[in-house]
C-alpha positions in Angstrom: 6.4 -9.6 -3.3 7.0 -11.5 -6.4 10.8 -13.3 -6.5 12.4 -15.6 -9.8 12.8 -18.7 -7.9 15.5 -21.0 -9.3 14.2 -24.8 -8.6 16.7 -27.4 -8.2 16.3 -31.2 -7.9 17.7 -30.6 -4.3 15.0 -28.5 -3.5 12.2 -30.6 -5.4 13.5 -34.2 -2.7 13.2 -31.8 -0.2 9.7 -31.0 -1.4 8.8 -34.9 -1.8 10.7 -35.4 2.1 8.3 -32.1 4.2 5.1 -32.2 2.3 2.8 -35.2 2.2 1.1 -36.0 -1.3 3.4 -33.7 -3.1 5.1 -36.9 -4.7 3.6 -35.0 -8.1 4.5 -31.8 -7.1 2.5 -29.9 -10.5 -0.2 -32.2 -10.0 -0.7 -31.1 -6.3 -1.0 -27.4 -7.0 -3.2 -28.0 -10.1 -5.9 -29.9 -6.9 -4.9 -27.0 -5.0 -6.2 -24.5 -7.4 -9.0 -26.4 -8.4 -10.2 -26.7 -4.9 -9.8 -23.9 -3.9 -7.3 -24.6 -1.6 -5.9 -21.0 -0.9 -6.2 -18.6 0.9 -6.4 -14.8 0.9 -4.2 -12.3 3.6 -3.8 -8.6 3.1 -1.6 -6.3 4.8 -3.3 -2.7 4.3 -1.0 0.3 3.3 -1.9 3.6 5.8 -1.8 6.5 3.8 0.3 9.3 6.1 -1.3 12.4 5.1 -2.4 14.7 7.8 -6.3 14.5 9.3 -6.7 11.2 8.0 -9.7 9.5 10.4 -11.0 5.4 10.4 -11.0 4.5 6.4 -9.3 7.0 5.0 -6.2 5.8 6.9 -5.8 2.6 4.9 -6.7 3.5 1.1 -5.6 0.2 -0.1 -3.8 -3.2 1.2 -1.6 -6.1 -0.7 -2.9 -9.0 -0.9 -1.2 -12.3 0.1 -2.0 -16.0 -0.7 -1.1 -19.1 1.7 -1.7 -22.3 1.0 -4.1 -24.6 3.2 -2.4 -28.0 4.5 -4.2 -30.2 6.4 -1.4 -31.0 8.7 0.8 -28.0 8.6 -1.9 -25.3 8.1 -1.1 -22.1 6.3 1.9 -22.7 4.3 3.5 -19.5 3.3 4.4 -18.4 -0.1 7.9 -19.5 0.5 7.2 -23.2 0.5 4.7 -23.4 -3.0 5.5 -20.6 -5.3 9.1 -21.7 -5.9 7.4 -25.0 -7.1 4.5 -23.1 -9.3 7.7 -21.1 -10.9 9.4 -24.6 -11.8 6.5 -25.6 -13.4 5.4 -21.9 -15.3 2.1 -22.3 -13.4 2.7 -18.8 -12.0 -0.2 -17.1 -13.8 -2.3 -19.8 -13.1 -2.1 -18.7 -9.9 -2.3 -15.2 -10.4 -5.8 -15.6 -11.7 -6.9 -17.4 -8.9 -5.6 -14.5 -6.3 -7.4 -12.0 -8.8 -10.6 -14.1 -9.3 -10.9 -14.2 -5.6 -9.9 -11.0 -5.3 -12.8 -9.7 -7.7 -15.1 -11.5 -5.5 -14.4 -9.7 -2.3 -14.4 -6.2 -3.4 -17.7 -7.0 -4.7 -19.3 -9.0 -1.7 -18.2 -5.3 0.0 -15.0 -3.8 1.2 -13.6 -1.6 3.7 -10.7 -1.1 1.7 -11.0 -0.2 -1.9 -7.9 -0.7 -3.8 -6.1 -4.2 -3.7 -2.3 -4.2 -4.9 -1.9 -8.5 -6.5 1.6 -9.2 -7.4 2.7 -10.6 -10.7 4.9 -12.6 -11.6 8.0 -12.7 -14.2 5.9 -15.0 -16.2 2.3 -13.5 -16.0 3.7 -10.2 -17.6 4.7 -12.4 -20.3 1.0 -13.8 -20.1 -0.7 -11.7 -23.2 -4.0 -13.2 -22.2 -3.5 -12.1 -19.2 -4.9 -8.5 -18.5 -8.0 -9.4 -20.7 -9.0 -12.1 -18.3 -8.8 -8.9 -15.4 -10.6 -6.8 -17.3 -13.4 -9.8 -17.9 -13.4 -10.3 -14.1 -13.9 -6.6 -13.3 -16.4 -6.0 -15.4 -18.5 -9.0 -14.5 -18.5 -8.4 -10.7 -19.4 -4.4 -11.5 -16.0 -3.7 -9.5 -14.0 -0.6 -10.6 -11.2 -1.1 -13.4 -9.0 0.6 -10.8 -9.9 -1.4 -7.7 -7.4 -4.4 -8.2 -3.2 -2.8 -9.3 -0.9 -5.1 -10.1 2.5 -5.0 -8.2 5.6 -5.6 -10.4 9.0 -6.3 -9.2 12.0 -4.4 -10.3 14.0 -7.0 -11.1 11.3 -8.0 -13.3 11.2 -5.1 -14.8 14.8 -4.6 -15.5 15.1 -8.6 -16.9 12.1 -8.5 -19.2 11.1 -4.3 -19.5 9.5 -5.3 -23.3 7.2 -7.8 -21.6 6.7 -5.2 -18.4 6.3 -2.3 -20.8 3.6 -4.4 -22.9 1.6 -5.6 -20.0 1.8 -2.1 -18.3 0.2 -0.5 -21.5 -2.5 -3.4 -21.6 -3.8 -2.7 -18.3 -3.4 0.9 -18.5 -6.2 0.1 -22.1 -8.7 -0.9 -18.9 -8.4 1.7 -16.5 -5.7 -0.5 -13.9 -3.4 0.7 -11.8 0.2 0.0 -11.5 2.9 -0.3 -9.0 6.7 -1.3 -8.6 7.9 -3.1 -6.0 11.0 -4.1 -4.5 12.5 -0.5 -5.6 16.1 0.8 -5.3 17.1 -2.6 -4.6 19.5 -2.5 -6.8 20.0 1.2 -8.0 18.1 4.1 -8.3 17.3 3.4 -11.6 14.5 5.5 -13.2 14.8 5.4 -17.0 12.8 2.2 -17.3 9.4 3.8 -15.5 8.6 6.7 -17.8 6.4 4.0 -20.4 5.0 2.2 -17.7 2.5 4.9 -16.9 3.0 4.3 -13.0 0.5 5.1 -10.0 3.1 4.2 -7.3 6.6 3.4 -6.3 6.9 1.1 -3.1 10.4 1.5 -1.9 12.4 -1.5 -1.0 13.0 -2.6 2.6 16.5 -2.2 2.5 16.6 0.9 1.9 13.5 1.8 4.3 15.3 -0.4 7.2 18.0 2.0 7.3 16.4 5.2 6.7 17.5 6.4 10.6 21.0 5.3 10.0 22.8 6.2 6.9 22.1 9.6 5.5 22.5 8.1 2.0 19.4 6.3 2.4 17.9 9.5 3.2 18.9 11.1 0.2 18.6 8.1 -2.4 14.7 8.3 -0.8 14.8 12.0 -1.5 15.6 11.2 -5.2 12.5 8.7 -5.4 9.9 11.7 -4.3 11.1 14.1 -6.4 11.2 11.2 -9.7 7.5 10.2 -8.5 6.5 13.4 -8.1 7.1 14.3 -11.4 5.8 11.4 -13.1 2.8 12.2 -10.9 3.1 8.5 -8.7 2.3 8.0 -5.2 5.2 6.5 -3.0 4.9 3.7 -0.9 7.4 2.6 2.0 7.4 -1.0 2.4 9.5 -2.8 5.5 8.1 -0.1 8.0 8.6 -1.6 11.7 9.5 1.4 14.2 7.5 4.9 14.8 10.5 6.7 14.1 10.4 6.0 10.5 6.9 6.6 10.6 8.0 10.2 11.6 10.9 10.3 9.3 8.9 9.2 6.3 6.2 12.2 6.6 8.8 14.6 7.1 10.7 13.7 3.4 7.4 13.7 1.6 6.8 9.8 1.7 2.8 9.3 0.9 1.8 6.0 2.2 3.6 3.2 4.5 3.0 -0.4 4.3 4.6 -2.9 7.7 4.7 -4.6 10.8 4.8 -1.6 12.4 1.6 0.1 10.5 -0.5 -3.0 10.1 0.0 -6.9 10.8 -1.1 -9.2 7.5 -4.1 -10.4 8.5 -6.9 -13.0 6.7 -8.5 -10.5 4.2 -12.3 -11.1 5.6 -11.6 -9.8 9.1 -9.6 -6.7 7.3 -11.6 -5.3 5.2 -15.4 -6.5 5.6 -17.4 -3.4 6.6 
C-alpha cells in the first residue's frame, strides 16, 4: 500500500549503520533495479460471492515487491521505498514491478487481474501510463489485466495529478482502484472523475467491523457510494472468520488478508 514517506538525515545514518553497501543509498537501488534484484509477492483477493469453486475464488491478487539482500534476505518494503521516495525514484520502481508483472501474466496465470500500487510521484509521472500500455500490448496481455492501486491520501493531496492519470489509463482499457479508504473520512466527492472499478476499504475501519456499530454503518455508506458508481468493494485487513461472515452479510464483494490468503512469492500463487 503506497505511503508519502518523509526521509530524514536520521533515518538516511541509520540506513548507512543496518545495510551494507548502501553508503550511496540512490546508487544502490539504481544496481538493484538494474539487476534485477527484486522480487515479486502477491497476496490474492477471494471474491465472497456465493458458489464460487477453485479459481473463481481468487479473481485477482496485489502484488508486493521485497528487496533481495544477500545477508538479510527479503527486505520488506518498509526498509527501501522510504529511500526510493527521498530520491523521486518511485516510478522507477513502479515500472519494474509492472514490467515484471507483464511478464508473468503472460508466461500463464492462475489469477488474472493484478492490482500494482502507485505512488504519489508516478501519478505525477505523464509518461507513465504510456509505458503500461506499451508493456501490455507487447506481451499480448489484456489492457485490464494489471489496475493500478491509488492511495487516498494521494488522492486527496494531488486529485489533479490522480484525476489526470486516472483518465490516461482509463484511454487504455486499465482498471482502477483506491486504497487505504475511509481512512480519514468518508469522503466520496473526489471519486466520481476517476472512473473507479473498486474501493478497498481501509484496515481500520475493517478491524473493527465486529465492534463499533459505526464502522458498520460508515461500511454501509461505501456499498451503497460503489454501487452506484458501479465499483466493486474490496475489504482489506481481513484476519478473523467472523468478519468474513459479517462482510457478506452488508454487501461487501471481495476480501483481501491474513485470514483469506497469506502473501506468498507470486510464482507458487498463481502458476497454473
Amino acid at each position: 500500500m503506497p505511503l508519502e514517506y518523509l526521509v530524514d538525515e536520521k533515518f538516511l545514518e541509520r540506513m548507512d549503520r543496518e545495510l551494507a553497501g548502501w553508503r550511496d543509498p540512490a546508487g544502490r537501488l539504481r544496481a538493484a533495479l538494474d539487476k534485477n534484484e527484486f522480487t515479486l509477492f502477491c497476496q490474492p483477493i477471494a471474491a465472497l460471492g456465493p458458489g464460487l469453486r477453485g479459481d473463481e475464488r481468487f479473481p485477482m491478487a496485489e502484488v508486493l515487491v521485497r528487496l533481495r539482500e544477500e545477508e538479510r534476505a527479503l527486505l520488506p518494503p518498509g526498509e527501501f521505498l522510504p529511500v526510493f521516495e527521498h530520491y523521486g525514484m518511485m516510478p522507477q520502481l513502479d515500472r519494474w514491478v509492472v514490467r515484471h508483472t507483464v511478464r508473468h501474466l503472460a508466461a500463464g496465470s492462475r489469477i488474472g487481474r493484478f492490482t500494482v500500487n502507485v505512488s504519489g510521484q508516478t501519478l505525477q509521472d505523464a509518461a507513465f501510463p504510456g509505458f503500461v500500455a506499451a508493456e501490455l500490448r507487447a506481451a499480448g496481455v489484456a489492457m485490464n489485466a494489471v489496475m493500478f492501486e491509488i492511495d487516498e491520501s494521494d488522492v486527496l493531496a494531488r486529485l489533479e495529478a490522480a484525476v489526470r492519470f486516472a483518465s490516461a489509463v482509463k484511454a487504455y482499457g486499465g482498471g482502477l482502484l483506491i486504497d487505504g479508504f475511509c481512512r480519514r473520512s468518508v469522503s466520496f466527492g473526489p471519486l466520481q472523475n476517476l472512473r473507479l472499478d473498486y474501493l478497498k476499504v481501509d484496515g481500520s475501519v475493517i478491524r473493527k467491523l465486529l465492534t463499533h456499530v459505526g464502522m458498520q454503518t460508515k461500511l454501509q455508506a461505501v456499498v451503497r457510494v460503489a454501487e452506484a458508481l458501479q465499483a466493486g468493494v474490496v475489504a482489506e485487513c481481513v484476519e478473523e472468520q467472523d468478519v468474513l461472515v459479517r462482510l457478506k452479510a452488508l454487501g461487501v464483494g471481495y476480501a483481501q488478508g491474513f485470514g483469506v490468503h497469506q502473501p506468498q512469492p507470486i510464482e507458487r500463487v498463481a502458476r497454473p
